[in-house]
C-alpha positions in Angstrom: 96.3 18.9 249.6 98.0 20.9 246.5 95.8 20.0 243.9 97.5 21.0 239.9 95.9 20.6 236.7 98.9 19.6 234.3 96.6 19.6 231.5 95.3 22.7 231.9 98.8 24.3 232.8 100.0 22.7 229.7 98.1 24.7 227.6 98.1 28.1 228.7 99.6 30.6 227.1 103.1 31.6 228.3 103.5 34.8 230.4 104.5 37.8 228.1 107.9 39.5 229.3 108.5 43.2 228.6 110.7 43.6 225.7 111.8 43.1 222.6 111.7 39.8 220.6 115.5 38.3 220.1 116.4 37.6 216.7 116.3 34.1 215.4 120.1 34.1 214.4 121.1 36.1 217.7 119.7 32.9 219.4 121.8 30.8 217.8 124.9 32.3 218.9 127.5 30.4 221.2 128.9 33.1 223.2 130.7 30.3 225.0 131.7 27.6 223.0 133.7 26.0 226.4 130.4 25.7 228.6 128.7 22.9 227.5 126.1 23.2 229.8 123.1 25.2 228.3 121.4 28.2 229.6 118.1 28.8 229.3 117.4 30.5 226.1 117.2 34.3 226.3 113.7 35.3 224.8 113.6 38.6 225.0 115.8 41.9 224.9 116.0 44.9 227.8 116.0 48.3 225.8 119.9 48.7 225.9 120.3 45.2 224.5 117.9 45.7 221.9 119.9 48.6 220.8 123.2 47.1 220.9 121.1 44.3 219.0 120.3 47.0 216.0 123.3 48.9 215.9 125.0 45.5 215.1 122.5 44.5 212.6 122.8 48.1 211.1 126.9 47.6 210.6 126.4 44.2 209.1 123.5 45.5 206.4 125.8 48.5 205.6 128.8 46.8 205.4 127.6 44.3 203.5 127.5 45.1 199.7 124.8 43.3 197.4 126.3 40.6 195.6 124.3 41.4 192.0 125.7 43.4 189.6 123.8 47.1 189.0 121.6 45.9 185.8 120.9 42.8 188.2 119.7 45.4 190.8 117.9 47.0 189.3 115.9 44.4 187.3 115.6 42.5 190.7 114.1 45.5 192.5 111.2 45.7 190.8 109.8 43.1 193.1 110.1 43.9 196.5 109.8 39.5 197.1 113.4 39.5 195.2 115.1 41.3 198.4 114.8 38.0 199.8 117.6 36.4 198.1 121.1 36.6 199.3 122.4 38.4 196.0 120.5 41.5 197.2 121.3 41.6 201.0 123.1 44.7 202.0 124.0 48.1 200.9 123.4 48.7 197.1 126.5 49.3 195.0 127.6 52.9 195.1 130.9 52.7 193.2 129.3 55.5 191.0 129.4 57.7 193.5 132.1 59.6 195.3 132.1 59.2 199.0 134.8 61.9 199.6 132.8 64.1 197.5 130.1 65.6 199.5 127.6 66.4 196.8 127.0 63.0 196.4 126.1 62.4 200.1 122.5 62.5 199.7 122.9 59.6 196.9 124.5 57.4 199.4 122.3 58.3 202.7 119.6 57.7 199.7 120.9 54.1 199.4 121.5 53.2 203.0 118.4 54.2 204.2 116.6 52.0 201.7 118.7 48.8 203.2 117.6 50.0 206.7 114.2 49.9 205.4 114.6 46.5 203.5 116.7 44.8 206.2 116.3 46.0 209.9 112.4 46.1 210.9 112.7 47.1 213.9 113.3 50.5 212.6 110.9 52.7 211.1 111.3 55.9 208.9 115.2 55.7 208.6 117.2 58.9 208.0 120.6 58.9 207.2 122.7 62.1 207.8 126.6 61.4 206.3 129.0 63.3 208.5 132.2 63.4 206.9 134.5 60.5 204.9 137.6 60.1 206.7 140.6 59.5 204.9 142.5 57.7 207.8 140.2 55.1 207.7 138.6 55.3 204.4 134.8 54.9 205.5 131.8 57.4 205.8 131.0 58.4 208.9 127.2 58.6 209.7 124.4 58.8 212.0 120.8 56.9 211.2 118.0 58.4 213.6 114.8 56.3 213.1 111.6 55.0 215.5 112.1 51.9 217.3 109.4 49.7 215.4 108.8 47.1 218.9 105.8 47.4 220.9 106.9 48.1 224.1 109.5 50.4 222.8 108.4 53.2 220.6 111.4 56.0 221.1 113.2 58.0 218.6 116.9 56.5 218.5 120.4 57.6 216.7 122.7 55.0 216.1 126.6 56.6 215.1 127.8 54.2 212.8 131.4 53.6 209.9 130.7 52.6 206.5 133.9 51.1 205.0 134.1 52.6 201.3 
């Protein structure tokens, strides 16, 4: 006879999955708002999905301007503790510069690369190269190469991204 120790099963660690960690707020998603029948919750991220993962994390930091004022910023920057308040989430204000003015790229890659570094931690050392603003649809075009930050991926990775202006 089959003999089981629940006990014992009941407190053993679960069985680690190759991956990455899914987000809390990815989880909470309802992809399907008509099935009311719950899947089993998805734990962990392949490499593509992770990457799709970032690069829509990367679009919402970018396009996301911080709510405080530039003084605010400032003031609020000194301590790195104050980036946890929703006033600072996002890209910080760059209305002083000129995105169709390309000497005033570096500036804004400047500024988007600190977000990354705030706000996504699953990259590390983020570099932000500004391709061109186009007119037609009045955004920066840019590419952010960084290192994947998660254990069992560890690659260098470009993500092509729009910033709206």
């Amino acid at each position: 006879m089959f003999n089981r120790n629940i006990i014992e099963e009941s407190f053993a660690e679960p069985k680690r999955k190759r991956g990455a960690p899914v987000p809390l707020f990815e989880k909470l998603i309802d992809e399907d708002r008509n099935n009311s029948d719950e899947i089993p919750p998805l734990r962990f991220y392949n490499q593509f999905e992770l990457m799709q993962s970032i690069q829509r994390e990367l679009g919402r930091i970018l396009n996301t301007r911080a709510n405080a004022t530039k003084a605010e910023y400032d003031q609020l920057s000194i301590d790195k503790w104050n980036f946890a308040l929703p006033q600072m989430y996002g890209l910080a204000d760059f209305s002083q510069y000129d995105a169709t003015n390309e000497g005033h790229h570096p500036h804004i890659a400047l500024l988007c690369e600190n977000a990354i570094r705030l706000f996504e931690p699953r990259l590390k050392n983020p570099s932000v190269t500004i391709i061109e603003f186009d007119n037609k649809k009045f955004c920066l075009l840019i590419n952010i190469t960084a290192t994947l930050n998660i254990k069992d991926f560890q690659d260098e990775v470009t993500f092509p991204l729009e910033i709206q202006a």
